[in-house]
C-alpha positions as CSV (number, residue, x, y, z in Angstrom):
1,X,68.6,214.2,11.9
2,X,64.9,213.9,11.3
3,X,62.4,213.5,14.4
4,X,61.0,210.3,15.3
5,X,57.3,209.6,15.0
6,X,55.7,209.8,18.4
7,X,55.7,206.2,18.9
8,X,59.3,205.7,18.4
9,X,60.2,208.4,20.4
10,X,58.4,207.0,23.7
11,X,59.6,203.7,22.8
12,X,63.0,205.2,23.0
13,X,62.4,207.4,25.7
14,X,61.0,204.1,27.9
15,X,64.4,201.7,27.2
16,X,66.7,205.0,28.1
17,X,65.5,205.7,31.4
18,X,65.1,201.5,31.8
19,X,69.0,201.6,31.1
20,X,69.9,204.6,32.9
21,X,66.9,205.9,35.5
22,X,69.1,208.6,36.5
23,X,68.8,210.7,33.2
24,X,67.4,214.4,33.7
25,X,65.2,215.5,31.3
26,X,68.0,218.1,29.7
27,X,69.7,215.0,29.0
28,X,66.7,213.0,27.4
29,X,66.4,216.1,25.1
30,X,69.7,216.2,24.0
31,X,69.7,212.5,23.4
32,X,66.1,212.8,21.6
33,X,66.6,215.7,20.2
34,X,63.3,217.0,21.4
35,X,62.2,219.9,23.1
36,X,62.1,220.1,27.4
37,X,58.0,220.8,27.0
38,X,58.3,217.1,24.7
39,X,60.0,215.0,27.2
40,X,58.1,216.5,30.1
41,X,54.6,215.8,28.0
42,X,55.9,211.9,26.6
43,X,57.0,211.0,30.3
44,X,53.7,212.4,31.7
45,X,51.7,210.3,28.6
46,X,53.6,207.1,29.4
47,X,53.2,208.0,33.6
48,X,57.1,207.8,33.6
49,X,57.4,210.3,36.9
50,X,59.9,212.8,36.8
51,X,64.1,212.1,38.1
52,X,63.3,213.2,41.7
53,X,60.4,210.7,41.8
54,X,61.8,207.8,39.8
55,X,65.0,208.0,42.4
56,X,62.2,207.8,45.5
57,X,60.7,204.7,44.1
58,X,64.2,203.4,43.7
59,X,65.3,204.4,47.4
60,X,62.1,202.6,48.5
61,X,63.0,199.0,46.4
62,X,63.7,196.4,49.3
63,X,67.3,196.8,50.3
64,X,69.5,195.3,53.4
65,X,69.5,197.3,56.4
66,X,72.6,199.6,57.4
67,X,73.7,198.5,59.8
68,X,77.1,200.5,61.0
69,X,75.7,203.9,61.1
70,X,72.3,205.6,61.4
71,X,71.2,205.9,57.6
72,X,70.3,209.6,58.3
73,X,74.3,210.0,58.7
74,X,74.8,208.6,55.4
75,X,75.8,211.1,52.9
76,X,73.6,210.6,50.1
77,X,70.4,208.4,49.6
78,X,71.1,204.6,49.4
79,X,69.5,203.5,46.2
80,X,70.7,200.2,46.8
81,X,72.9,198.1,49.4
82,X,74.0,194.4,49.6
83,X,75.9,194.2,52.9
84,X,79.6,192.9,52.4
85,X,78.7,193.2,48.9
86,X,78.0,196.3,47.0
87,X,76.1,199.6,46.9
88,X,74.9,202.8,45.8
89,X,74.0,205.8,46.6
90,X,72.9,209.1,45.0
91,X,74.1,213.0,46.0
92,X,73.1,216.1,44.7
93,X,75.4,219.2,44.5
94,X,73.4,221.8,45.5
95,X,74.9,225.5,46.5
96,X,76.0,224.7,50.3
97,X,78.2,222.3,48.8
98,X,79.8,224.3,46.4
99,X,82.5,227.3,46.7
100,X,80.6,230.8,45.3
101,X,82.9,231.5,42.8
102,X,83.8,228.6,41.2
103,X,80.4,226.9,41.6
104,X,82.3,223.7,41.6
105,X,81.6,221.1,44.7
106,X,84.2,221.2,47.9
107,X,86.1,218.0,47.9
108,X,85.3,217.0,51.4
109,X,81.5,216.5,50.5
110,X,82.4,213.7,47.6
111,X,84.7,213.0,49.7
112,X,81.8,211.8,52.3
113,X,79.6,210.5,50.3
114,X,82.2,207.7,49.1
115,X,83.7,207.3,53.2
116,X,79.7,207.1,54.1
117,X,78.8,204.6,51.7
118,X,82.1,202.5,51.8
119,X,81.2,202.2,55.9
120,X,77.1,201.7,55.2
121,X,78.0,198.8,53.4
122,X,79.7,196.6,56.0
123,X,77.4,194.3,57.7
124,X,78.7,194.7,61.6
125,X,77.7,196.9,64.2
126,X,81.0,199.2,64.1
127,X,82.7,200.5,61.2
128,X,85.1,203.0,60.7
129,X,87.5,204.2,58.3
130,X,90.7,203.2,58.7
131,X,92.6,204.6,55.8
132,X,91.5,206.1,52.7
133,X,93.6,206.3,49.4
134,X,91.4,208.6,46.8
135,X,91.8,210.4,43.8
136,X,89.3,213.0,42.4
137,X,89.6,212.6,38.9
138,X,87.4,215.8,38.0
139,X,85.8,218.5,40.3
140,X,81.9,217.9,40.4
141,X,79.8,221.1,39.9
142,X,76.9,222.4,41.3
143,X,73.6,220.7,40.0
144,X,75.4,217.3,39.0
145,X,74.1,214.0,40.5
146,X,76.9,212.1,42.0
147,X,76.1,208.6,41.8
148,X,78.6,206.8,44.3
149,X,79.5,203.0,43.9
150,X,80.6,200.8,46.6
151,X,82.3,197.3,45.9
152,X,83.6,195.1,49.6
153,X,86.6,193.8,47.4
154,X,87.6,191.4,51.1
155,X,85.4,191.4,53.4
156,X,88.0,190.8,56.6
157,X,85.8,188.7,58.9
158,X,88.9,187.0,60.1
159,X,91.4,189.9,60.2
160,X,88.9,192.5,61.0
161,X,89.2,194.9,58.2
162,X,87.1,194.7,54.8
163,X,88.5,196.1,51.9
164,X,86.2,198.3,49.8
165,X,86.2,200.3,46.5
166,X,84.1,203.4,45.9
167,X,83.7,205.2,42.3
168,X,81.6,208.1,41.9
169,X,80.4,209.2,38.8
170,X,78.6,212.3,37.0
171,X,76.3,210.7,34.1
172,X,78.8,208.3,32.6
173,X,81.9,209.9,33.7
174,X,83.8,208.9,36.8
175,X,85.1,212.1,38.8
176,X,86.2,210.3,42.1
177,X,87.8,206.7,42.9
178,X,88.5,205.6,46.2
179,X,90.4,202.5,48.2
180,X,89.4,202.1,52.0
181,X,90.1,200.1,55.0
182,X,87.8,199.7,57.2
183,X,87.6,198.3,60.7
184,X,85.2,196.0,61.8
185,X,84.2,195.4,65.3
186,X,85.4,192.3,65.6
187,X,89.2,193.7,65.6
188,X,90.8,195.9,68.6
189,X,89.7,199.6,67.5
């Protein structure tokens, strides 16, 4: 395939990261077919900062308060939270999270990210987990991005549990799903 003209290329490299702001620069090269040095010199020409930055300015974007848990015992950064609604959060694999060997990322640490965010987003003063069914799908390595999404599928003001849905996913591919209960204050914990 034959290199776009400079133009193209930032055009292109512009309405990627509008569709997906969590692309790394390894993957705008393979998806450009450009060189790192090119991405890193088009992003700095179009004052496109790099991943770590553009996820900042996204974490900073107006979003509702938690409200359940201190957000420094969140597991993750929030990137985005509608209490009793949705949200999403972002985790990187680094090597504490990781067995030596394998490399690959110890379950218990996707594991929290989803629990953490799945609590976050209730909008009461107590939530906890009261049951979990998961499934990891794939084992997340170290150096991926886990990019968790919460969905409150009921949100159990009456009853005083909300049901909520959490997928995690590596780039495009999903490597965790999880169903939780959680309480609300308003039942008898």
């Amino acid at each position: 395939m034959e290199r776009l003209p400079k133009r193209q290329r930032h055009q292109q490299l512009s309405k990627l990261l509008e569709e997906n702001p969590f692309l790394t620069d390894r993957e705008l090269t393979r998806l450009l077919k450009v060189s790192i040095q090119t991405i890193r010199l088009d992003r700095l020409e179009l004052a496109i900062p790099e991943l770590r930055e553009r996820l900042k300015l996204m974490a900073e974007r107006s979003y509702d308060p938690v409200r359940s848990l201190p957000l420094h015992e969140v597991i993750g950064d929030i990137l985005d939270l509608q209490l009793d609604k949705s949200g999403i959060s972002l985790f990187e694999i680094s090597s504490e999270h990781v067995f030596s060997r394998s490399g690959i990322a110890r379950g218990h640490h996707v594991f929290a990210q989803a629990n953490s965010l799945a609590v976050a987003v209730i909008n009461d003063e107590i939530a906890l987990t009261a049951s979990a069914d998961i499934r990891f799908i794939r084992p997340a390595r170290l150096g991926e991005k886990c990019i968790a999404k919460a969905y409150v599928r009921s949100s159990g003001a009456q009853k005083g549990k909300a049901k909520v849905e959490v997928f995690t996913y590596v780039g495009e591919e999903m490597v965790f799903q999880g169903n939780f209960i959680i309480y609300r204050s308003a039942s008898e914990i």
